[in-house]
C-alpha positions in Angstrom: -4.6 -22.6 19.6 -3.3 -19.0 19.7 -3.7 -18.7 15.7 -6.7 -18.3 13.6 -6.7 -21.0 10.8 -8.9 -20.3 8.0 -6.3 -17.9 5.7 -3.4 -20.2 6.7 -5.2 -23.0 5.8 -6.4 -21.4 2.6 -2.4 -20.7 1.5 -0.8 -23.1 3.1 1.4 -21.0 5.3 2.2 -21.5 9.0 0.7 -18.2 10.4 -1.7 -15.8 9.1 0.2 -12.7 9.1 0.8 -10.7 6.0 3.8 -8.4 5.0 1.3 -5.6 3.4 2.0 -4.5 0.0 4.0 -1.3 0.2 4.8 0.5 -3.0 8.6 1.7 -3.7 9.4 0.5 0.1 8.7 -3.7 0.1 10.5 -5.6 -2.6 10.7 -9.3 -3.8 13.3 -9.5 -1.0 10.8 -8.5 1.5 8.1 -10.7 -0.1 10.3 -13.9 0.1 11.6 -12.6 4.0 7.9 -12.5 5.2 8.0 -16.0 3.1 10.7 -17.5 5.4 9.1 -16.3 8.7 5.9 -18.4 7.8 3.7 -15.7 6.7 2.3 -14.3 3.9 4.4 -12.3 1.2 3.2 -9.1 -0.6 4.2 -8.2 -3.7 3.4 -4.2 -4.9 3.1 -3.7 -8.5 0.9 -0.8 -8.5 -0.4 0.5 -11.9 2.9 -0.6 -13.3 3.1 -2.3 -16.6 2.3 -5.9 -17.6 6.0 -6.0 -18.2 7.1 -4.9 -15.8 4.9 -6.5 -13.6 5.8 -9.9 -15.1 9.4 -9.2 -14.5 8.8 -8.3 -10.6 6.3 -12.2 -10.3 9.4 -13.5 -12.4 11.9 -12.3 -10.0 10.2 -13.4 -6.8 10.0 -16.9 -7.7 13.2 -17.1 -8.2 13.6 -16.2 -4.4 11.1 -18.0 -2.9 8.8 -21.1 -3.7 6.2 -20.2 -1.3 2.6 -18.6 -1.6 2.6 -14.8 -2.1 -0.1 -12.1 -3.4 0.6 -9.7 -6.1 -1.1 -6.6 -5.2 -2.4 -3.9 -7.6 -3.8 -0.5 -8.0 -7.8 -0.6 -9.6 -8.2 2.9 -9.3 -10.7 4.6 -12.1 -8.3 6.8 -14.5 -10.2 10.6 -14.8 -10.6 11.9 -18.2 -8.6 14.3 -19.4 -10.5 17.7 -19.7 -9.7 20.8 -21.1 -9.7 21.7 -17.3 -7.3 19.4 -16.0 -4.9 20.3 -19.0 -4.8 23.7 -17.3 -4.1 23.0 -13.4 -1.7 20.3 -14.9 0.0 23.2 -16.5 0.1 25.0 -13.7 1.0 22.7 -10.8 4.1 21.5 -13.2 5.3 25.0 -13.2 4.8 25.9 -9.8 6.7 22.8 -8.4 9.4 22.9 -11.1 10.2 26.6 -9.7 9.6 25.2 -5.9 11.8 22.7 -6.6 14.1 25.0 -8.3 14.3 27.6 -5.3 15.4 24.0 -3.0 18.6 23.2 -5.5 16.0 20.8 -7.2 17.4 20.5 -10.8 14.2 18.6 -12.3 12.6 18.2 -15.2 8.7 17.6 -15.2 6.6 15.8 -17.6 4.0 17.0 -19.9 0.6 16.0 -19.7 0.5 14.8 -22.9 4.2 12.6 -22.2 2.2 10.5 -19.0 1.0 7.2 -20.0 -1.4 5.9 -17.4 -3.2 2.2 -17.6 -5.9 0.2 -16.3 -5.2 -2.8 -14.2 -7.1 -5.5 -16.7 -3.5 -5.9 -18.7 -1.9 -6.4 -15.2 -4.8 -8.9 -14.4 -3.9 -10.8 -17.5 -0.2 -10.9 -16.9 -0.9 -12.0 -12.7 -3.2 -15.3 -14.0 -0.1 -15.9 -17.2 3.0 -16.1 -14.5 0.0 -17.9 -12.2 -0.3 -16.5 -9.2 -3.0 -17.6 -6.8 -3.3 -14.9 -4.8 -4.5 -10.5 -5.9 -5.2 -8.1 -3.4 -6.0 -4.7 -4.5 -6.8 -1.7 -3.3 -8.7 2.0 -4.3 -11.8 0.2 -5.0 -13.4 -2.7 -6.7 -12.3 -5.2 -9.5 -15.1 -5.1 -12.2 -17.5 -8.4 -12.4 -15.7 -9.4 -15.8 -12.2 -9.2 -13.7 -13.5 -10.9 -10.9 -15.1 -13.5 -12.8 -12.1 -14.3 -15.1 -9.9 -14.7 -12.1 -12.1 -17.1 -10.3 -11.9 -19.1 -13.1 -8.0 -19.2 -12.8 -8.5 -20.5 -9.3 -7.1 -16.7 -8.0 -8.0 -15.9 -4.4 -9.1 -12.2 -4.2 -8.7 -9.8 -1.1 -9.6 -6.3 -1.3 -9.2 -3.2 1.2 -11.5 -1.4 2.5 -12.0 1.7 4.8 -16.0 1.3 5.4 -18.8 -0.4 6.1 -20.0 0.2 3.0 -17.0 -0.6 1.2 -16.8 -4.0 2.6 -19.9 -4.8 2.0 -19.6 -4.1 -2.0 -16.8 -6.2 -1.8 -18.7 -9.1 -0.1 -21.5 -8.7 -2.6 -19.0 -8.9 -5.4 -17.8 -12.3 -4.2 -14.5 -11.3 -2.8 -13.1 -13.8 -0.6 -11.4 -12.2 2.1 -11.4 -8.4 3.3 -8.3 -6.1 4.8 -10.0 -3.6 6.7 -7.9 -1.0 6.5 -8.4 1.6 9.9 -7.1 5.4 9.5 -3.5 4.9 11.5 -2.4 3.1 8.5 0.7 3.8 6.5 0.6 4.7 3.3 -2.3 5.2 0.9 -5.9 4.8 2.0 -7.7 1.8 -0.1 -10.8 4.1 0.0 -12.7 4.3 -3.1 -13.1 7.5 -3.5 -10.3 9.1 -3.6 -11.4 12.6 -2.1 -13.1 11.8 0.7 -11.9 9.1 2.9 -13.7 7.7 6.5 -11.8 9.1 9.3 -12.7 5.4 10.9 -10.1 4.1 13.4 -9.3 0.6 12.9 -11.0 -1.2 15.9 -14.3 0.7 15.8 -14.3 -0.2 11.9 -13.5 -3.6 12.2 -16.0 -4.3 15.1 -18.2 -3.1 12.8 -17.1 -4.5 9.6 -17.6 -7.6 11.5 -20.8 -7.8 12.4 -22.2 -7.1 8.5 -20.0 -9.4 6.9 -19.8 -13.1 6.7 -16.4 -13.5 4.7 -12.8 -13.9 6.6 -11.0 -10.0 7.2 -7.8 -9.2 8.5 -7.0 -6.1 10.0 -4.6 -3.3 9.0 -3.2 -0.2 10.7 -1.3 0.4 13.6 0.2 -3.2 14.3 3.7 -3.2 15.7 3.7 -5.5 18.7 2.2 -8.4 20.1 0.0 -6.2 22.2 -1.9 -4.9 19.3 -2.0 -8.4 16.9 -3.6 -9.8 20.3 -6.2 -6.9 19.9 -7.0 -7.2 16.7 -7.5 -11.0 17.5 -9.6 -10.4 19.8 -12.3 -8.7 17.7 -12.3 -11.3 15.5 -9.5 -10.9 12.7 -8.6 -13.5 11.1 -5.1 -12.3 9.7 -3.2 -9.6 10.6 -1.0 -7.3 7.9 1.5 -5.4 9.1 3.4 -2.5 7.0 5.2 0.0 9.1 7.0 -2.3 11.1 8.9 -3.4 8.4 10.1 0.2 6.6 13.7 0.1 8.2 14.0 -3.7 7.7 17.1 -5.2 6.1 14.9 -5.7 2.4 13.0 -2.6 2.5 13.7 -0.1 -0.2 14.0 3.5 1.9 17.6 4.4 1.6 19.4 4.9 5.0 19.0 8.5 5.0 15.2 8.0 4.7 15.3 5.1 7.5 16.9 8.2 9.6 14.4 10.6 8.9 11.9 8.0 10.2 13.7 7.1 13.3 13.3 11.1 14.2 10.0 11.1 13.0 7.3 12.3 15.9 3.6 11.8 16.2 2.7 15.2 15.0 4.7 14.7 11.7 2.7 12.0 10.9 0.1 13.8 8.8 -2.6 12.3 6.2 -2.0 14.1 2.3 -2.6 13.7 -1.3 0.4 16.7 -2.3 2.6 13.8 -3.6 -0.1 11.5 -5.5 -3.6 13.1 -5.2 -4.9 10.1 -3.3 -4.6 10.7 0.1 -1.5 8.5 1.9 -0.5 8.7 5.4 3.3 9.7 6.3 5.8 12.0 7.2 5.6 15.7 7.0 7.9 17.4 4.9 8.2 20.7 3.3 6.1 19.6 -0.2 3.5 18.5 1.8 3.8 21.9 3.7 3.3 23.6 0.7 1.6 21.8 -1.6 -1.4 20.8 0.8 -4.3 22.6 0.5 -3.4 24.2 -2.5 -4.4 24.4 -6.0 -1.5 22.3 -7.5 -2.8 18.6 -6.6 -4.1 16.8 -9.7 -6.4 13.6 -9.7 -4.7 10.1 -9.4 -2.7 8.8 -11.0 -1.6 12.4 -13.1 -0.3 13.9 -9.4 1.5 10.5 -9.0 2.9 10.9 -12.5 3.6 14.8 -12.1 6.0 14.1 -9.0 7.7 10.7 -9.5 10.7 12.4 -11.2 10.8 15.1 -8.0 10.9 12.2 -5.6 13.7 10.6 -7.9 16.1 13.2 -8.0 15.4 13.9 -4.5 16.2 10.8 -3.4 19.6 11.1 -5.2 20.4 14.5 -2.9 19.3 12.6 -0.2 16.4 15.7 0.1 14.2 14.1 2.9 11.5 17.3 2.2 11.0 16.3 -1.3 10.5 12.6 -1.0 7.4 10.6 0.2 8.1 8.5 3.4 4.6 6.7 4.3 4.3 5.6 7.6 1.8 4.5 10.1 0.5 6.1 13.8 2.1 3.2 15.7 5.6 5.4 16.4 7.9 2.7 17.7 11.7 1.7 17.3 12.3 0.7 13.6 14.1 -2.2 13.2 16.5 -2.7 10.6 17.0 -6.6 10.7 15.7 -8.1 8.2 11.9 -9.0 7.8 12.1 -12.6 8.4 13.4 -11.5 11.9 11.2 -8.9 12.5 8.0 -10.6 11.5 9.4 -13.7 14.3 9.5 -11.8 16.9 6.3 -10.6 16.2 4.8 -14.2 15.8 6.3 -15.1 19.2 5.9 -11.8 21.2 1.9 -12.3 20.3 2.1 -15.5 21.2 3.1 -14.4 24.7 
């Protein structure tokens, strides 16, 4: 059998390939799609709010009836210093008049306007609409989190981008483990959030396997059956796949953001925190150009906060240098049928 069985098994879907979670680009849509194909649906909610979060669950069971995973953000929330009120100050000025020279009408928050929250009211929300499956990412649930859910019957996968990542999450009692390898899309799942393992994902995972006894699946740089069969092959036991879906029919790039990543080359795919102070692979634009490296990049999740509006308006001009468009190494053709499609011909092109 070409298929590993112990995730498919585990949530009762045909194959054990996941549609990853992708922020602001994968939708319920795109979770129920990957649910048609026969794999496993991801569902982003971020740090958004128990609300809102409730609402997205709420809205992708009314699409599908099948198995998916909420994913969230457990990222540690920096305290506010008198320091931090200062380079806030000044980053908010300095892209308000950047944006300002670009025909950027936008208003920035204050500091003091950002609400930011811990996952635990997300957590509480996720085991209330009952949902089986978490995975999570920049870091570690705590032990009260973890034990809560395992007493809701929640299965718990988390990321990481190390050896000794991985094995904190094993030691935690984390069921399964995405190891995430540097050609990845979108944010890192490291831990720290300012310095990341410039691990590629084979070498990682060839070592991630030998320490850890718990299933993993592999992340980064999947796009064809060429490269599912080599992660396979050292030993992964699912297989999420992010990228290949950003043009898909249910992905949530607008078409002139689909374009800009059909163009897109392998130098402009560069690794930066100027959009969110984490560091997230994608598409180099003229904010990153000028905001990386610079003094103007606040912690996560005030950065995040600081430029959401930017990226808003910017998607309303159709502004491809002032929007974020993540995206993996694996440059390929990006298909814009729809995920249940795209994930089937992977399926059978690995299967080869």
């Amino acid at each position: 059998m070409f298929w590993p069985d112990t995730i498919s098994k585990r949530f009762n879907i045909k194959y054990p390939v996941i549609q990853a979670p992708m922020f602001g680009v994968s939708t319920p849509q795109m979770t129920a799609a990957a649910a048609k194909a026969g794999a496993l649906g991801s569902l982003a909610l971020a740090d958004l709010s128990p609300e809102k979060s409730i609402e997205l669950i709420r809205e992708t069971k009314k699409l599908t009836d099948q198995p998916f995973a909420a994913n969230i953000f457990v990222h540690n929330i920096p305290e506010i210093t008198d320091s931090l009120k200062e380079r806030f100050i000044k980053a908010k000025q300095f892209i308000t008049q950047l944006a300002k020279e670009n025909n950027i009408e936008v208003t920035l928050p204050d500091l003091e306007d950002i609400k930011v929250k811990s996952y635990h009211e997300q957590i509480d929300a996720i085991i209330g609409e009952g949902c089986k499956i978490l995975s999570f990412t920049f870091g570690n649930l705590d032990d009260q989190s973890i034990q809560k859910l395992k007493e809701n019957g929640v299965v718990l996968i988390g990321t990481c981008t190390s050896v000794e990542e991985a094995l904190i999450l094993e030691k935690s009692g984390i069921d399964m483990i995405c190891v995430q390898g540097i050609e990845a899309g979108g944010h890192r799942g490291t831990f720290d959030a300012e310095h990341i393992p410039m691990i590629g994902g084979m070498s990682l995972f060839s070592e991630v396997y030998d320490q850890v006894k718990v299933p993993l699946i592999y992340a980064g740089g999947i796009y064809n059956g060429k490269t599912l069969r080599a992660a396979r092959e050292l030993g992964a036991q699912g297989f999420q796949v992010g990228s290949l879906l950003l043009a898909s029919e249910e992905s949530g790039l607008q078409s002139f953001e689909k374009e800009r990543l059909k163009n897109a080359t392998e130098k402009e795919i560069i690794l930066t925190r100027s959009f969110s102070g984490r560091y997230a692979r994608g598409i180099k634009n003229k904010f990153i150009e000028t905001l990386e490296n610079s003094d103007y990049i606040m912690p996560y999740p005030y950065q995040n906060k600081l430029t959401n509006e930017l990226r808003r308006v910017s998607k309303t001009l159709h502004n491809s240098d002032f929007v974020s468009i993540w995206a993996g190494q694996s440059i390929h053709d990006y298909s814009d049928l729809s995920t249940k499609e795209i994930l089937k011909v992977l399926i059978q092109s690995a299967e080869i």
